[in-house]
C-alpha positions in Angstrom: 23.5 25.1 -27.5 23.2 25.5 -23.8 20.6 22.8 -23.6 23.3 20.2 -25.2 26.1 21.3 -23.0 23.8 20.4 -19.9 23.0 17.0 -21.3 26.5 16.3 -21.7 27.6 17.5 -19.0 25.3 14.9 -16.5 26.4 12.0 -18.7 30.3 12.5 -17.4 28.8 11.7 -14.1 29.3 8.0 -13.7 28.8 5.8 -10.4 31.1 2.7 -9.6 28.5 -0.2 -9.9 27.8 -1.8 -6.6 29.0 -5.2 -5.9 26.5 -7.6 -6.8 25.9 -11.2 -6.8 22.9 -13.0 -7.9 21.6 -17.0 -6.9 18.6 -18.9 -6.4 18.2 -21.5 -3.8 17.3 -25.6 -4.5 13.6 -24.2 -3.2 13.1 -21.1 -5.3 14.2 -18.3 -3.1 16.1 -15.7 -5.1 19.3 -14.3 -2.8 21.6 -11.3 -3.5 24.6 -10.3 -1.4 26.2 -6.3 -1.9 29.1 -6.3 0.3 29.9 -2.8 1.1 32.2 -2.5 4.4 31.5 1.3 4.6 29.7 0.8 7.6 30.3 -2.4 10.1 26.1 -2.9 10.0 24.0 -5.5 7.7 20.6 -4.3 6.3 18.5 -7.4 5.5 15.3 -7.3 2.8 13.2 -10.1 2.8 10.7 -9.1 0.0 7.1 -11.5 -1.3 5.7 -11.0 -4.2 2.0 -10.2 -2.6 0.5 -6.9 -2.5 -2.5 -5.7 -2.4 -2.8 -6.4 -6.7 -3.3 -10.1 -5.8 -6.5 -10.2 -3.6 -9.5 -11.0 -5.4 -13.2 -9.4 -4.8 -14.4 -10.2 -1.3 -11.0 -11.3 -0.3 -9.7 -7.7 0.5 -7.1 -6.6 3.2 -5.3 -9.8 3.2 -1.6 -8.8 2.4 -1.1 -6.3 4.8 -3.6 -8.4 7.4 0.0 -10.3 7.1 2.2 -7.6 7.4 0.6 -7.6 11.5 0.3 -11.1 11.6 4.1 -11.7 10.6 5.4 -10.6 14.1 3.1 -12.7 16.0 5.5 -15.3 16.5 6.3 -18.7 14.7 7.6 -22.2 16.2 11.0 -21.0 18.0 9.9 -17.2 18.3 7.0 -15.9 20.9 4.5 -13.1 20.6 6.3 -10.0 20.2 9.3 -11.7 20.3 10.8 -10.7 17.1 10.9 -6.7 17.5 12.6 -7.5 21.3 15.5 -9.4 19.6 16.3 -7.0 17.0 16.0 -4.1 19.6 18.4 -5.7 22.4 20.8 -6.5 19.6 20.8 -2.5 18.5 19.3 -2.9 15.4 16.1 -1.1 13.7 13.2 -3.2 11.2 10.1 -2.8 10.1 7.6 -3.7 7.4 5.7 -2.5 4.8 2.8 -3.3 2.5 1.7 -1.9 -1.2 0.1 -3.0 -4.0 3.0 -4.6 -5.2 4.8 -6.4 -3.0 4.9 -7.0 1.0 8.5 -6.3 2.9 10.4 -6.9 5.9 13.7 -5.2 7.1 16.5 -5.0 9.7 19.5 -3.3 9.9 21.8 -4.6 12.8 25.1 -4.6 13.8 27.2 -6.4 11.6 27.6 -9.6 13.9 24.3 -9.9 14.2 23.2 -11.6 10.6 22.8 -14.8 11.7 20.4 -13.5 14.3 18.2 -11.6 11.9 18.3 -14.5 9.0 17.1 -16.9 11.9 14.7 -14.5 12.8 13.2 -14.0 9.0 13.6 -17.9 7.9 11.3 -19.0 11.0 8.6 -17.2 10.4 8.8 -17.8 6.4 8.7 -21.7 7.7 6.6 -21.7 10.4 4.4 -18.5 11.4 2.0 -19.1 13.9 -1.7 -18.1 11.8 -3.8 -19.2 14.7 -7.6 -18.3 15.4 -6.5 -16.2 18.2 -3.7 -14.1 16.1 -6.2 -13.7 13.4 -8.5 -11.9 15.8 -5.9 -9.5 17.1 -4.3 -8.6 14.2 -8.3 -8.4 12.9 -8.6 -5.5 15.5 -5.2 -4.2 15.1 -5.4 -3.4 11.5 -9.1 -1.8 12.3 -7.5 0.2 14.8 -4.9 1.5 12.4 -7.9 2.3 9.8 -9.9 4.2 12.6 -6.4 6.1 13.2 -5.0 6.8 9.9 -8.2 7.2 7.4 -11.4 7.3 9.4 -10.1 9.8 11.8 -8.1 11.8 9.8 -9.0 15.1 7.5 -8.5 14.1 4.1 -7.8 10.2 5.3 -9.0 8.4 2.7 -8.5 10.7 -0.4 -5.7 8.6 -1.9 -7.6 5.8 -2.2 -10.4 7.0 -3.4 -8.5 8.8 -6.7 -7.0 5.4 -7.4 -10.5 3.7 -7.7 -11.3 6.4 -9.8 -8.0 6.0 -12.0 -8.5 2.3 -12.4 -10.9 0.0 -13.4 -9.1 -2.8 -12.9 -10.0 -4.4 -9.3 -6.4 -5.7 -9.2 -4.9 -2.0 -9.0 -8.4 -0.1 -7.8 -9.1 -1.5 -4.5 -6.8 0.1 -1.7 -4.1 -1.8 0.4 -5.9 -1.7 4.0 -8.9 -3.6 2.3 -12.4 -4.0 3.8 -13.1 -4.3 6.9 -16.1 -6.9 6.3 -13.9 -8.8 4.0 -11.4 -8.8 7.4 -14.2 -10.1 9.4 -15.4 -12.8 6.8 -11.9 -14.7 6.5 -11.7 -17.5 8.5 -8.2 -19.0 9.5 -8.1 -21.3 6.9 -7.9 -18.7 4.1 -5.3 -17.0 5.6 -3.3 -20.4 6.2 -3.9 -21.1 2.9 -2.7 -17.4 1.6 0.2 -17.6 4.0 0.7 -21.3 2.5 0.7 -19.4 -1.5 2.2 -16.6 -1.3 5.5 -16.4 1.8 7.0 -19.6 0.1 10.6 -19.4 -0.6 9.6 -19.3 -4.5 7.7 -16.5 -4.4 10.5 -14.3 -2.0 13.8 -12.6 -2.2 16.3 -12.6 0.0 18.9 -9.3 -0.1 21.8 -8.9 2.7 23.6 -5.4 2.0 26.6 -4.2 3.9 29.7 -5.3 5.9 29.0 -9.1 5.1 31.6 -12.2 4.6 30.5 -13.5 1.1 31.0 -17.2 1.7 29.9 -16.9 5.5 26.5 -15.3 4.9 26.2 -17.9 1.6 26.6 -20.6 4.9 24.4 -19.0 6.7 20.9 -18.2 3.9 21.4 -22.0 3.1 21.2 -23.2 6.9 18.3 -21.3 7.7 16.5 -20.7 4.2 17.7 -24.2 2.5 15.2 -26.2 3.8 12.1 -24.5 3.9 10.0 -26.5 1.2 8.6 -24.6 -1.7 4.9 -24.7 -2.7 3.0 -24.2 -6.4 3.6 -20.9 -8.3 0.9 -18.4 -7.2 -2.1 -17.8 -9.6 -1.2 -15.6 -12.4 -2.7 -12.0 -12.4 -3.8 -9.3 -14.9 -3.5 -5.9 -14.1 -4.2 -4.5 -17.4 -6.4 -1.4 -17.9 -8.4 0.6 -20.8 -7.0 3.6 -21.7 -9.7 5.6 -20.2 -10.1 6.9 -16.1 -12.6 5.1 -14.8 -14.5 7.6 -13.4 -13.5 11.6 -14.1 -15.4 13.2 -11.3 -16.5 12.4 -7.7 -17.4 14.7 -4.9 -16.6 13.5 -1.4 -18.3 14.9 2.0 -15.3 15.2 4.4 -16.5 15.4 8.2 -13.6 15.9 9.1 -11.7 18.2 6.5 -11.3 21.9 7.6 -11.1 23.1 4.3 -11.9 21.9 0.9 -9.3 20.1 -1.2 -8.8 18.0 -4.6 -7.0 16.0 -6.3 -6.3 15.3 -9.8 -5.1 11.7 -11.1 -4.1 10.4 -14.4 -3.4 6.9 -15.2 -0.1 6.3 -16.9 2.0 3.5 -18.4 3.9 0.9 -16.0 7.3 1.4 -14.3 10.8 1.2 -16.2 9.5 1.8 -19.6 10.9 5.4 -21.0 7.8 7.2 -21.3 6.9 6.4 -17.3 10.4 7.8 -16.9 9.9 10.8 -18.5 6.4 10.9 -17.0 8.4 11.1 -13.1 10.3 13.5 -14.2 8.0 15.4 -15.7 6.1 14.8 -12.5 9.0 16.3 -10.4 9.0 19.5 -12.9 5.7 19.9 -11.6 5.3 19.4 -7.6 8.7 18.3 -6.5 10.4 20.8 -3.9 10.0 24.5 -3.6 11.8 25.4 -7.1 9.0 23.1 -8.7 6.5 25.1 -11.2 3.4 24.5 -8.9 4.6 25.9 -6.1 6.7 28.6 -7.4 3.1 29.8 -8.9 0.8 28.5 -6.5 2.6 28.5 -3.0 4.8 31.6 -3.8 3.0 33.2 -6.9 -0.6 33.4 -6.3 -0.4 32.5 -2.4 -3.5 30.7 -3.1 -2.8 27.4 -1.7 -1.7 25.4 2.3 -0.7 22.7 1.0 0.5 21.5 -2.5 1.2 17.9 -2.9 1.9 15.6 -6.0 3.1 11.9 -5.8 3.9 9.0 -8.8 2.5 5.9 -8.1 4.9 3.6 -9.2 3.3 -0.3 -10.4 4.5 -2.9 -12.8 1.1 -2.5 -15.0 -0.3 0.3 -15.3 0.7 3.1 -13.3 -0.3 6.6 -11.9 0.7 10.5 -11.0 -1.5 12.5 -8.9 -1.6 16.3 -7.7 -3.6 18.1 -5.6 -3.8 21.2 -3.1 -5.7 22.3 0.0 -6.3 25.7 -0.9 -6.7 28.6 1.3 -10.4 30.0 2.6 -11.6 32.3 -0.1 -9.1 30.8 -2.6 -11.4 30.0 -6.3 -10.4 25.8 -6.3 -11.3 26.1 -10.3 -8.6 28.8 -10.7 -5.8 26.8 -9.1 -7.0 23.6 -11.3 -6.5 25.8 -14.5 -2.9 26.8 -12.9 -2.4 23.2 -13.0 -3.5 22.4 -16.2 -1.9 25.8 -17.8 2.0 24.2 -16.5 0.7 20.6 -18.1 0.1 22.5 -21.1 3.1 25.0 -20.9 5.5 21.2 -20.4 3.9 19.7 -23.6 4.3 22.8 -26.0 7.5 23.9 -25.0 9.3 21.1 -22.8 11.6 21.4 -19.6 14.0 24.4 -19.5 18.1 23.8 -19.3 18.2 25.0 -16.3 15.3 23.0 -15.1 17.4 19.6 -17.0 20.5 20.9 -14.9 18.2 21.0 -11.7 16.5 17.5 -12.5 20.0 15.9 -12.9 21.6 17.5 -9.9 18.6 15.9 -7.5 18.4 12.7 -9.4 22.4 12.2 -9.1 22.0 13.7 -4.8 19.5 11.0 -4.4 21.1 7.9 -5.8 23.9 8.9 -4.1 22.5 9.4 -0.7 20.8 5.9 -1.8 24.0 4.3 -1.8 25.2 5.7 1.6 22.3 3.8 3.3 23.1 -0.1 3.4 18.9 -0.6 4.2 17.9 2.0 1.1 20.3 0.0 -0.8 18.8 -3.6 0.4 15.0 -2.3 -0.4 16.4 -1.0 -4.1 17.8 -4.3 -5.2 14.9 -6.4 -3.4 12.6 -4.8 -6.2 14.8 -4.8 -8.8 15.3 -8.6 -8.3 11.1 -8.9 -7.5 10.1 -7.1 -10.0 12.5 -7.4 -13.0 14.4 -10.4 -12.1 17.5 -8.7 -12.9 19.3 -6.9 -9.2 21.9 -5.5 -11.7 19.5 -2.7 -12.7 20.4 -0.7 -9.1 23.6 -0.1 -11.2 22.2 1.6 -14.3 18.9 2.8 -12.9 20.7 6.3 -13.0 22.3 6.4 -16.5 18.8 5.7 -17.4 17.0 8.5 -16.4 19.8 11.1 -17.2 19.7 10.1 -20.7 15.8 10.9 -20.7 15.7 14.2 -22.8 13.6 17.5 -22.7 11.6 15.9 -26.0 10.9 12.8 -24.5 9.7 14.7 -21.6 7.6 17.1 -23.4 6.2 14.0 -25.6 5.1 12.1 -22.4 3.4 14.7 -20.9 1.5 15.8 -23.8 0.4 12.0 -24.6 -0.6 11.2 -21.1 -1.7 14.7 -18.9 -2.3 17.2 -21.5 -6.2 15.7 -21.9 -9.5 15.2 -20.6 -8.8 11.5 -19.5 -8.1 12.3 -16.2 -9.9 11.9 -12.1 -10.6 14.5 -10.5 -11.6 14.5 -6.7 -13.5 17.3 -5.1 -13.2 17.1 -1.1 -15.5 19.0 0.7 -16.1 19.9 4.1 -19.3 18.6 6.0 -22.3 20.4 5.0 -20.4 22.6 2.4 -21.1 20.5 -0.4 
């Protein structure tokens, strides 16, 4: 009975839909306004549909090559330019590059939206991919590989469990790409990838915050309405087998104090009701100190540093990984079978109440706290509207997941994690192997 009374009592929770509209431009760019005059500030998402899931074999590195090359100035805007004008103007941006999609953000000061739509619509029309930006962003983004995975214990380790998950090249090749791929482009393939993939039909535009709805209308189609569009980008595959491409790999880290690992499981794609289930099931699992893993492994056994779990969110095939850096002395094969023995436990018996009760209580905290932020809110309906073509979702994205149950949880994770189809990546330090 108690488990009923739980359920019902996190479907009484209800949030006021945000205020939404949707249109598309004469060009193809997709635009959503949210006004919300919480705050006087603007957050602006400029979102392409380019990740790293549409570079081909040899081509590698490309998509967030752009992510640099995108604030090296276009026509009206010099080098460096663009981060001074959002700065003096007292706002904050940045952008980001997955395997799904490549974005740009600002949040600014309320009157300062025609400022940072000027600033996005002239480098969507006219960024400057010259021989001599290509060769400084060409060092910049093997800089940032040298700093963040070459030079780092346990750098690379994330992408190496997804090339084992996947077979797929579209999903199995990491976003940073190749570094000899980097060094074989010439400025004509990335003029002509720039030319494919940042046209106006292949972006979305979302302004969330303290906006005027017919002024900010005024102001996307002065700077947006003119920028031509170009042919639809290739089409792309990203299906898998059902099996892991590869179960077992042992890596020599020279780097790595102590050994680690990482187990990975391929699931199915975002927004369908078993990957639900499968993220909360996920959460269950690793998320926060009350979570199973570390209650046993952090607390329980004291057996491991660090515990660390993570769901790969993708429109095709997606994934969940979870992994530890045990403690010197600590048996790794032991804390794998913990692991394992909580996957099992989920599958026979299912999620608790109380662990329901918990699940709700963080998922409704979160999409609150989403809401307070105008930029968290921008970046939530830039992928709904990207991905699903539908910005609406932002609204019922909540009811959705609270109205997953225990069995569907306890079915997911049984079908997908309780089995032998699964990565598993066995870091070692240098000459411990």
């Amino acid at each position: 009975m108690r488990e009923r009374h739980t359920h019902i009592m996190s479907e009484q929770f209800k949030l006021s839909p945000l205020d939404i509209e949707q249109y598309t431009l004469s060009n193809g760019l997709r635009v959503v306004l949210n006004r919300d005059s919480a705050a006087p500030v603007v957050a602006i998402a400029v979102y392409y549909d380019v990740g790293s899931r549409n570079e081909r074999e040899g081509r590698t590195g490309f998509a967030h090559l752009f992510e640099h090359m995108m604030f090296q100035g276009s026509a009206n805007v010099k080098k460096a330019e663009h981060f001074q004008y959002i700065m003096k103007a007292g706002g904050t941006m940045n952008g980001t590059t997955s395997s799904e999609r490549t974005n740009y953000y600002e949040t600014m000061p309320a009157n300062q939206l025609p400022l940072a739509l000027w600033l996005e619509s002239d480098r969507m029309r006219s960024l400057a991919v010259t021989q001599e930006n290509l060769d400084n962003q060409r060092e910049a983004v093997k800089e940032e590989k040298r700093l963040r995975y070459d030079n780092q214990p346990y750098g690379g380790i994330f992408d190496m469990i997804s090339e084992m998950i996947f077979k797929n090249f579209a999903n199995s090749h990491s976003t940073i790409g190749s570094m000899e791929d980097l060094d074989d482009a010439t400025v004509e393939d990335v003029q002509e990838f720039f030319r494919v993939y940042y046209a106006p039909n292949n972006a979305v535009l979302v302004i969330s915050g303290a906006l005027n709805t017919e002024t900010a209308k005024q102001l996307v189609d002065t700077y947006f309405g003119d920028i031509p569009s170009q042919p639809l980008p290739p089409s792309l595959d990203v299906t898998e087998p059902k099996e892991v491409a590869d179960t077992y790999r042992e890596h020599e880290d020279k780097l790595a104090p102590f050994p680690a690992f990482l187990l990975g499981w391929k699931i199915p794609a975002r927004r369908t009701r078993e990957f639900h289930a499968l993220y909360l099931g996920g959460k269950l699992l690793y998320d926060g100190d009350s979570s199973r893993l570390y209650q046993k492994l952090v607390k329980g056994e004291e057996s491991v540093i660090q515990l660390f779990g993570f769901t790969d969110e993708r429109r095709g095939p997606s994934s969940i990984f979870v992994g530890a850096i045990p403690k010197p002395e600590s048996d790794l094969s032991k804390i794998r079978d913990t692991i394992m023995t909580e996957v099992r436990h989920i599958s026979t018996h299912g999620p608790s109440a109380d662990e329901m009760q918990k699940l709700h209580n963080n998922l409704i905290n979160d999409a609150v706290r989403m809401r307070q932020s105008s930029q968290t809110r921008a970046q939530q309906i830039a992928e709904f509207t990207l991905y699903d073509g539908d910005p609406t979702l932002i609204n019922t994205e909540l009811d959705e997941l609270l109205s997953i149950t225990p069995e569907q949880i306890r079915l997911a994770v049984n079908e997908h994690l309780n089995n032998e189809n699964r990565a598993l990546l066995d870091v070692v330090p240098a000459g411990k192997g």
